[in-house]
ROSE-13267 format. One record per residue (C-alpha): residue in one letter; x, y, z. Coordinates in Angstrom, 2 decimals, padded with zeros to 5 digits. Each point is the difference from the previous one (the first is absolute). Layout:
# residues N
node aa: a; u: X; v: Y; w: Z
...
//
This chain:
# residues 314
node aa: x; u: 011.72; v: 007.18; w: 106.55
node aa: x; u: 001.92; v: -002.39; w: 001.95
node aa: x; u: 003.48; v: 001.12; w: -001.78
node aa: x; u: 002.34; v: 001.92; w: 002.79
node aa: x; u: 000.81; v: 003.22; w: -001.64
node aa: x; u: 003.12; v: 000.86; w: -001.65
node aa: x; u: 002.30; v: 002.55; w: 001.81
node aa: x; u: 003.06; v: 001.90; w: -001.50
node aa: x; u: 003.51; v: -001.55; w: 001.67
node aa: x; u: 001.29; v: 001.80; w: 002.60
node aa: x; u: 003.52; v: -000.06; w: 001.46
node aa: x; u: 000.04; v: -000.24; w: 003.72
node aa: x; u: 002.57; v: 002.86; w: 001.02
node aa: x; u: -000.60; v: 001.72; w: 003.28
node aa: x; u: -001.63; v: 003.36; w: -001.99
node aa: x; u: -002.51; v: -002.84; w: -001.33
node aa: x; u: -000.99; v: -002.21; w: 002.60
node aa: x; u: -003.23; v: 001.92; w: 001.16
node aa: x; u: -000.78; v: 000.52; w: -003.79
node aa: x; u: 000.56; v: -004.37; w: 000.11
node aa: x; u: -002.38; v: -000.86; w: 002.71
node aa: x; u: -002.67; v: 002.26; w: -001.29
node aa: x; u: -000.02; v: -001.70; w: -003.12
node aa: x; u: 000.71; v: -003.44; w: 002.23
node aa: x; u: -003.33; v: 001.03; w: 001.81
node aa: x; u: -001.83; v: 000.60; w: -003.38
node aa: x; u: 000.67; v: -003.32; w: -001.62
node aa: x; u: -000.72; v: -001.69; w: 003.73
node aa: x; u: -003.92; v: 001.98; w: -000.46
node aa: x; u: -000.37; v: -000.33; w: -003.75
node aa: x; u: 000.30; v: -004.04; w: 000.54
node aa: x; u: -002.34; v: -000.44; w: 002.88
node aa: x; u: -002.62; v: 002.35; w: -001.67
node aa: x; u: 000.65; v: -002.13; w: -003.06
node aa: x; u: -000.67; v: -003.07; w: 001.80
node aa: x; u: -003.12; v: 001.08; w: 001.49
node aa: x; u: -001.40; v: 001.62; w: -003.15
node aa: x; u: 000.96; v: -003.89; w: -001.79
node aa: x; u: -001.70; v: -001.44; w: 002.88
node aa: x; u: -003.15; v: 002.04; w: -000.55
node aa: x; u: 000.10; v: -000.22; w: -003.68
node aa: x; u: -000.16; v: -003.53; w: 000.55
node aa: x; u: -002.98; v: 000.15; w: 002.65
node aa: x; u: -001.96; v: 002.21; w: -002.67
node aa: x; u: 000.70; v: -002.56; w: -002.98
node aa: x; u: -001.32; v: -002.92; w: 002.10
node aa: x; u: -002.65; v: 002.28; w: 001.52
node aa: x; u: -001.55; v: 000.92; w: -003.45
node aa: x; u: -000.50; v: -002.09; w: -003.35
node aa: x; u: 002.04; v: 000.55; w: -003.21
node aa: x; u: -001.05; v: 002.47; w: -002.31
node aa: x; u: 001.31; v: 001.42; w: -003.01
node aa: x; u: 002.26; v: 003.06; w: 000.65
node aa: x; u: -002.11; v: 003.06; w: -001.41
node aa: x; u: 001.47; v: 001.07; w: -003.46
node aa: x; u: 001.30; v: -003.48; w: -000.48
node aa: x; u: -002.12; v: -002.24; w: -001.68
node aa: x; u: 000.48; v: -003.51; w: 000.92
node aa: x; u: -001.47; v: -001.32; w: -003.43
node aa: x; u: 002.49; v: -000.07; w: -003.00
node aa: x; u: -001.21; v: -000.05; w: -003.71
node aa: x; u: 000.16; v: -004.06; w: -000.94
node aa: x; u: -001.22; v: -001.05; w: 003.24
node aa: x; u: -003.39; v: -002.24; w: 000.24
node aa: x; u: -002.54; v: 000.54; w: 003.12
node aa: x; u: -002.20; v: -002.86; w: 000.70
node aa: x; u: -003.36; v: 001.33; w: 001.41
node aa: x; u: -000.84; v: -003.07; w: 002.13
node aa: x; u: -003.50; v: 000.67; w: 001.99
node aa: x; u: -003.45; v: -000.51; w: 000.02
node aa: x; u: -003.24; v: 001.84; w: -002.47
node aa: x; u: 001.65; v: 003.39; w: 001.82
node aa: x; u: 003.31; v: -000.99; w: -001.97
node aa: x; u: -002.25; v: -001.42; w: -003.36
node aa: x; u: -001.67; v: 003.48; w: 000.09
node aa: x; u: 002.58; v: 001.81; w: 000.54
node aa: x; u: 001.95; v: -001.92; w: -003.55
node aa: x; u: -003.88; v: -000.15; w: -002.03
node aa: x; u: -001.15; v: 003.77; w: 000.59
node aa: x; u: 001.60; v: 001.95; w: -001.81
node aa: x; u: -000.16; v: 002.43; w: 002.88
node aa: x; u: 001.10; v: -003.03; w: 002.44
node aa: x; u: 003.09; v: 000.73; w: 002.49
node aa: x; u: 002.25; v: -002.11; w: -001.84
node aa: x; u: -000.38; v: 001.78; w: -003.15
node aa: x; u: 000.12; v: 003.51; w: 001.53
node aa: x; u: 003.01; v: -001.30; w: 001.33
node aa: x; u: 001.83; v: -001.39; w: -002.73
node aa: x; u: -001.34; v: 003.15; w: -001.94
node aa: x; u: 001.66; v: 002.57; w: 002.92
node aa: x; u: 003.49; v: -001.77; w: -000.18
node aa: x; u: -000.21; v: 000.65; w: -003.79
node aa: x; u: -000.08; v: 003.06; w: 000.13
node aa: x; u: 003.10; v: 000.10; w: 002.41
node aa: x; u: 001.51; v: -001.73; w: -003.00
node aa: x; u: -000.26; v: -003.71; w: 001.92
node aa: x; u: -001.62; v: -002.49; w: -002.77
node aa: x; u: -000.83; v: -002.76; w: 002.22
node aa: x; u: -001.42; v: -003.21; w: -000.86
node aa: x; u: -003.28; v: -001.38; w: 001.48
node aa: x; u: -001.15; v: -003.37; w: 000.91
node aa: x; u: -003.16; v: -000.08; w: 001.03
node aa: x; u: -000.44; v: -002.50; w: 002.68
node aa: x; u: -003.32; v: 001.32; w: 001.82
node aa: x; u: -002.93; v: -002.43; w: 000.62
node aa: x; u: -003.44; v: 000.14; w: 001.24
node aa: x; u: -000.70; v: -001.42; w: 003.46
node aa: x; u: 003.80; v: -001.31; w: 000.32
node aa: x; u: 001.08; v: 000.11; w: 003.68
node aa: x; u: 003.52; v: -000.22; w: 000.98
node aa: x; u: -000.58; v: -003.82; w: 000.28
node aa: x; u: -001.08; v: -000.23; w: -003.95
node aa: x; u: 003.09; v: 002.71; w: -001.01
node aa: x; u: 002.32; v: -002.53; w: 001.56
node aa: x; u: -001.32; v: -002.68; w: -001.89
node aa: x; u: 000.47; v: 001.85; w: -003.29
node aa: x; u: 003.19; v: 001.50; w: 001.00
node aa: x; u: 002.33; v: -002.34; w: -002.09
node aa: x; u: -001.80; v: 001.05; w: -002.98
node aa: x; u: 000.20; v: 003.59; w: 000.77
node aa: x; u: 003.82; v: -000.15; w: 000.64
node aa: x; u: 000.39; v: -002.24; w: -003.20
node aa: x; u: -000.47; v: 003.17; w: -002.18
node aa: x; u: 003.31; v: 001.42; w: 001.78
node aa: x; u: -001.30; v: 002.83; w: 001.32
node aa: x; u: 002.55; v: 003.14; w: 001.71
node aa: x; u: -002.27; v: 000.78; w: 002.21
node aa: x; u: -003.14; v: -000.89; w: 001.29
node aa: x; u: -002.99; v: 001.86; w: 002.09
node aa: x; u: -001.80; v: -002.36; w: 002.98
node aa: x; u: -003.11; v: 001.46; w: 000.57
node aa: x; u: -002.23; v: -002.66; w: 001.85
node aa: x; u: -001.74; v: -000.21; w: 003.26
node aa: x; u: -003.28; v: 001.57; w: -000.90
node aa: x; u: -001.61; v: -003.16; w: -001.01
node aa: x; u: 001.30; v: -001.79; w: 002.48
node aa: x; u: -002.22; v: 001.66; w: 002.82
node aa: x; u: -002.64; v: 001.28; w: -002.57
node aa: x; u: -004.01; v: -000.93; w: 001.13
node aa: x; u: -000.60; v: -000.88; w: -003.46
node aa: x; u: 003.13; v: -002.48; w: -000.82
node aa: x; u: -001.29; v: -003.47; w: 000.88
node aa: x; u: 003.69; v: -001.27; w: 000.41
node aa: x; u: 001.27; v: 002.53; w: 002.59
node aa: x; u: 003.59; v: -000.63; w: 001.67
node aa: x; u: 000.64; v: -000.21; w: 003.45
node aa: x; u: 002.73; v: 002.40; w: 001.02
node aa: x; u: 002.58; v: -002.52; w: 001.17
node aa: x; u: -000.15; v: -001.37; w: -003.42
node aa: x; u: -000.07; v: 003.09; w: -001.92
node aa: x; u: 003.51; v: 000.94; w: 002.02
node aa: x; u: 001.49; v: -003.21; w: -001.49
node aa: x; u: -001.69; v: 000.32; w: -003.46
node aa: x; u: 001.91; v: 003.26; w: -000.16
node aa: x; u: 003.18; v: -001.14; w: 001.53
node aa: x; u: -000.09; v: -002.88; w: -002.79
node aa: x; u: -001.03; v: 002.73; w: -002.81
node aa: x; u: 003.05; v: 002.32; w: 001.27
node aa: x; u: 002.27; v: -002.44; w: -000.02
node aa: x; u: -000.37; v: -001.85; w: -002.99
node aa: x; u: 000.04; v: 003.31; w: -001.83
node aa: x; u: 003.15; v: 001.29; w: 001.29
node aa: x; u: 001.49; v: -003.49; w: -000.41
node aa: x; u: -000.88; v: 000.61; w: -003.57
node aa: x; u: 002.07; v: 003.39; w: 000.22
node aa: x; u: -003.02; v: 001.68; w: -000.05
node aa: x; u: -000.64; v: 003.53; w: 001.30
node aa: x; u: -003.57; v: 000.14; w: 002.22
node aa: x; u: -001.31; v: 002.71; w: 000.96
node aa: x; u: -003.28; v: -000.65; w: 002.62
node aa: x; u: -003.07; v: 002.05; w: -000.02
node aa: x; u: -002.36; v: 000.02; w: 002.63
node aa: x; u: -003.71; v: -001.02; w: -000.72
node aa: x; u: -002.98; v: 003.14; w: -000.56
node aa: x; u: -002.94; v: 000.17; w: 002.00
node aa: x; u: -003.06; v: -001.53; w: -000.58
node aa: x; u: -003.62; v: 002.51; w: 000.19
node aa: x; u: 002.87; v: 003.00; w: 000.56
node aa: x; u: -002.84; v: 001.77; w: 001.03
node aa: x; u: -000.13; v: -001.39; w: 003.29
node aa: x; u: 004.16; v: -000.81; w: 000.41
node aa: x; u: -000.26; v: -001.62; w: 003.05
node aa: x; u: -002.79; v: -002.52; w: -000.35
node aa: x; u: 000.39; v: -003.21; w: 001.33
node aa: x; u: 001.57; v: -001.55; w: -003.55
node aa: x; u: 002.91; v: 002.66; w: -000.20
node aa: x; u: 000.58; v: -000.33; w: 004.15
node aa: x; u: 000.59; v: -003.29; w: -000.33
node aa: x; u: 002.17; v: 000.39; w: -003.31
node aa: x; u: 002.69; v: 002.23; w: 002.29
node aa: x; u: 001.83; v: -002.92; w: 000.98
node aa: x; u: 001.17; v: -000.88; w: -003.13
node aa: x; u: 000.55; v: 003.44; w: -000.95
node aa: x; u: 002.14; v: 000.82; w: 002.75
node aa: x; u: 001.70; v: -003.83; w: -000.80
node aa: x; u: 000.78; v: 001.45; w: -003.81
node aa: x; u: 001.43; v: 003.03; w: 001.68
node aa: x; u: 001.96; v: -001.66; w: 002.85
node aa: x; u: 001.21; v: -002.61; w: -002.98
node aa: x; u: 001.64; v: 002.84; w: -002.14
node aa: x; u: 001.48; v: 001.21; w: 002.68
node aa: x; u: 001.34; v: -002.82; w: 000.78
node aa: x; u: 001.35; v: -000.90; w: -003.46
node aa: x; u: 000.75; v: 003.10; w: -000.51
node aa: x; u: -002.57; v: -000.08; w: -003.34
node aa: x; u: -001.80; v: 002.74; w: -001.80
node aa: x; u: -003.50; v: 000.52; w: 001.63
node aa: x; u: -002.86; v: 002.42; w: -001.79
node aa: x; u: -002.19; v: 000.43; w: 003.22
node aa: x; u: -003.00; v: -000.33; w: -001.92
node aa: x; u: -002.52; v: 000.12; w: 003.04
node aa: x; u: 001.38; v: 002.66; w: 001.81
node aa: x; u: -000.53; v: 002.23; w: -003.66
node aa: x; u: -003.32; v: -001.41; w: -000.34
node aa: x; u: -001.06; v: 000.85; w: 003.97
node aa: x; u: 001.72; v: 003.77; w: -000.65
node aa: x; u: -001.68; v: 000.88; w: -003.36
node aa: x; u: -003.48; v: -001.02; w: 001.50
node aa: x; u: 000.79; v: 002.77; w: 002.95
node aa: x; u: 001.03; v: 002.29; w: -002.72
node aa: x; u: -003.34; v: -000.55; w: -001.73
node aa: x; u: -002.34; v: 000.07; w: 003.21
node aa: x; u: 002.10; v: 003.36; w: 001.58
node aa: x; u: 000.16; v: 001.75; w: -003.45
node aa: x; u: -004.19; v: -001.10; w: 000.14
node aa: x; u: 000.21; v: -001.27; w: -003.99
node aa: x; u: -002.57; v: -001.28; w: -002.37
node aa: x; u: 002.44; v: -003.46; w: 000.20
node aa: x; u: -000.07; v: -002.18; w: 003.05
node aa: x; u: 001.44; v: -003.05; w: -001.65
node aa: x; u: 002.17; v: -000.97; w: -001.91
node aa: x; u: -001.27; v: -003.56; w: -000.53
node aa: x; u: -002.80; v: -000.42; w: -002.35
node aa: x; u: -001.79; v: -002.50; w: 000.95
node aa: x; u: 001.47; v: -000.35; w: 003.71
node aa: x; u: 003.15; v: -002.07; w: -000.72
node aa: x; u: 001.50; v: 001.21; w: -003.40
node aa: x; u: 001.68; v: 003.08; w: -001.37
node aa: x; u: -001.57; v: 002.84; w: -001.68
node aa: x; u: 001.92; v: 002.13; w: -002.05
node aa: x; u: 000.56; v: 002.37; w: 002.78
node aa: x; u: 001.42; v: -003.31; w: 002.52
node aa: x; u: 002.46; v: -001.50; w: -003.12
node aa: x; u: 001.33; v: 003.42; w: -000.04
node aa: x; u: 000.88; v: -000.16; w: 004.14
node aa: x; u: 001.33; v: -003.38; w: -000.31
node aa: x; u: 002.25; v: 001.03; w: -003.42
node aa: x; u: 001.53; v: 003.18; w: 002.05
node aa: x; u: 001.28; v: -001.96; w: 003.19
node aa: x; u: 001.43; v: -002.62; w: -002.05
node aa: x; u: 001.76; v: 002.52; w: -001.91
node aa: x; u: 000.92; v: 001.88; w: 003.26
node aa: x; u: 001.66; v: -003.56; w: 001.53
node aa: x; u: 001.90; v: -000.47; w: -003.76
node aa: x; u: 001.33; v: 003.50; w: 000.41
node aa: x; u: -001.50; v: 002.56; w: -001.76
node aa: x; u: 000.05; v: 003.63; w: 001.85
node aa: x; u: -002.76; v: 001.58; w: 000.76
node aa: x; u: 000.14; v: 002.16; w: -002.93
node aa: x; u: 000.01; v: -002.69; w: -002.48
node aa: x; u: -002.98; v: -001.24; w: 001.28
node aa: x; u: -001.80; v: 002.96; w: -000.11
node aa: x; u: 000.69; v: 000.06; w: -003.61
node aa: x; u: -001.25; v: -003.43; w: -000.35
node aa: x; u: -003.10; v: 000.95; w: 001.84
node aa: x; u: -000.52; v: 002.45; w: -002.03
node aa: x; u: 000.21; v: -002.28; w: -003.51
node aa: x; u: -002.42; v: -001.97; w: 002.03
node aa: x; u: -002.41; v: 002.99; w: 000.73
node aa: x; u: 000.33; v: 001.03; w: -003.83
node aa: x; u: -001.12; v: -003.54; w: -001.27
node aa: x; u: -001.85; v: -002.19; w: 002.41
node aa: x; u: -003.61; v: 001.15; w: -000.17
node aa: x; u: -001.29; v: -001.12; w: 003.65
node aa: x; u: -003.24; v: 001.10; w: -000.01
node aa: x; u: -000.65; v: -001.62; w: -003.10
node aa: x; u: 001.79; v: -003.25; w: 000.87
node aa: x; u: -001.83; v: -000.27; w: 003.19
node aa: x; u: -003.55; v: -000.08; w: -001.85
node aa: x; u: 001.56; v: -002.60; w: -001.61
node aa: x; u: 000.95; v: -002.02; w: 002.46
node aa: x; u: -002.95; v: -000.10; w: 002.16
node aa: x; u: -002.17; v: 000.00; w: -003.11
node aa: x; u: 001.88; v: -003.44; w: -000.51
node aa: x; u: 000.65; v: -000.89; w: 003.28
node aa: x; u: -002.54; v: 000.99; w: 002.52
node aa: x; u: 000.56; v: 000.39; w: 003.77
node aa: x; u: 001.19; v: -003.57; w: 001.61
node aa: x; u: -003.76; v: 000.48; w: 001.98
node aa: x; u: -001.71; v: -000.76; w: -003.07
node aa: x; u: 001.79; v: -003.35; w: -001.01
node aa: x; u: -000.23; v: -003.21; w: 001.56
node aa: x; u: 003.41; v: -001.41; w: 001.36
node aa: x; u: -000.38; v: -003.31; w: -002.16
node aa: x; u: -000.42; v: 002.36; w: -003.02
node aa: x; u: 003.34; v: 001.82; w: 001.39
node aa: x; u: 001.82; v: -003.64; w: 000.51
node aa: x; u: -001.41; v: -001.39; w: -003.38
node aa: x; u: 001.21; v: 003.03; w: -001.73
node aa: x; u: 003.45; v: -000.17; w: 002.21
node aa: x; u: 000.97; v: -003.44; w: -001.17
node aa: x; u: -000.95; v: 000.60; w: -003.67
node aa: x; u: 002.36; v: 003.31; w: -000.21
node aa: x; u: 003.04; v: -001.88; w: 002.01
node aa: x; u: -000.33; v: -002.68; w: -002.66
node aa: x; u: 000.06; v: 001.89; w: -002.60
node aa: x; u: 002.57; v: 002.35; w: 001.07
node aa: x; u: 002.40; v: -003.31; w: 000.98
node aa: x; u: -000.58; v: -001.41; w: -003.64
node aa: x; u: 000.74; v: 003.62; w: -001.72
node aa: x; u: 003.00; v: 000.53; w: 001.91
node aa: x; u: 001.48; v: -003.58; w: 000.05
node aa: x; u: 000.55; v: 000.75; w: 003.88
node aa: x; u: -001.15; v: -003.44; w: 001.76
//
């Protein structure tokens, strides 16, 4: 855009020479638009994080993705419905056979994901999702993070991941009991969401703006007056219906068009039962109300362990 354009030679004879400083004039415009057009193609790159260009999936066949996050993440790798699978299964059918490594654990805040980080990069992964924050602020974590620390937990996490050669790409946290979005947890959760968003600007990183799809599909559910008014089951995990939300931004920030993932949606639609799944669910996990945090912590720890052990991720 910056490139002066290219102007047929012209012999300066006295029949030419207003013909010359027309074209003189021209060139003198086409560069000083140029500039300014560089100059605010540059203010929009800095003002807006990376994305993948639409058509042009970021994701090659052969490349690994480690999931790293908290029981959102695990879910999203265990379900079959989870996010991670719906969006390893979407890229397939682009034709992108992508590897998973699913690095997901129950109660981790960004604090524990940095401590397991070496382990997670060990597997040499080509990429790798951060998705943390939400247990870092979250009433029933008993090892919340202050949000000075979370900023340099994630600073560390970034950087020793792109050290590694590592492609991140940073997703913002969900919201916790969506049906009330700005309750006191997920107010004081926006400063490290805006943080993750001012850090991919910054760094000029991927970002799927989790939150901000999670706060607009709740208004789409409450104006369109649906039978659904969550899409957490049991006030801070995904239902069927929430995996799906989190699976199409991700794919949005890796590149796929609009189309693509309407076709994806659609694959989802055709084989994710949700009202089915969500009797499930709460038939196996009632309401957070009904169970006592220590029962919650108890059953926190025992999952991370297990999860650390299966996964070899320390």
């Amino acid at each position: 855009m910056n490139q002066n354009p290219t102007t047929p030679s012209q012999t300066i004879t006295l029949d030419g020479l207003v013909g010359w400083h027309r074209g003189l004039l021209r060139r003198h415009v086409s560069t000083v638009m140029g500039r300014w057009l560089g100059i605010l193609g540059l203010a929009m790159v800095f003002a807006a994080p990376l994305t993948g260009a639409a058509g042009e999936i970021s994701i090659r066949s052969g490349d690994s993705i480690a999931f790293l996050g908290d029981s959102i993440t695990a879910g999203g790798w265990e379900h079959p419905y989870g996010y991670v699978r719906l969006v390893l299964l979407a890229l397939e059918q682009e034709g992108v056979k992508a590897t998973p490594i699913p690095a997901g654990v129950s109660g981790d805040t960004s604090e524990r994901m940095l401590k397991r980080l070496d382990g997670v990069l060990a597997t040499k992964p080509t990429w790798l999702t951060l998705s943390c924050g939400f247990n870092d602020v979250s009433p029933y974590c008993a090892w919340n993070v202050g949000f000075e620390d979370f900023t340099k937990n994630v600073t560390a996490i970034l950087d020793k991941s792109q050290a590694a050669g590592v492609k991140v790409i940073i997703l913002t946290p969900t919201l916790y009991r969506d049906t009330d979005p700005d309750n006191e947890t997920n107010q004081k959760a926006a400063p490290y969401v805006e943080f993750l968003r001012q850090t991919a600007r910054e760094r000029k990183l991927p970002l799927a703006d989790i939150n901000t799809a999670h706060r607009a599909e709740i208004a789409r559910l409450k104006s369109e007056n649906s039978p659904w008014k969550s899409l957490l089951y049991d006030g801070i995990h995904m239902g069927p219906q929430g995996d799906q939300m989190m699976a199409a931004c991700v794919l949005k920030t890796l590149g796929l068009t609009d189309e693509q993932i309407a076709k994806a949606k659609e694959t989802w639609r055709n084989n994710v039962p949700i009202a089915a799944i969500n009797a499930s669910l709460l038939a196996r996990h009632p309401p957070l109300k009904k169970i006592s945090l220590v029962y919650i912590l108890k059953a926190a720890n025992t999952v991370s362990t297990k999860l650390t052990e299966k996964h070899a991720i320390g």
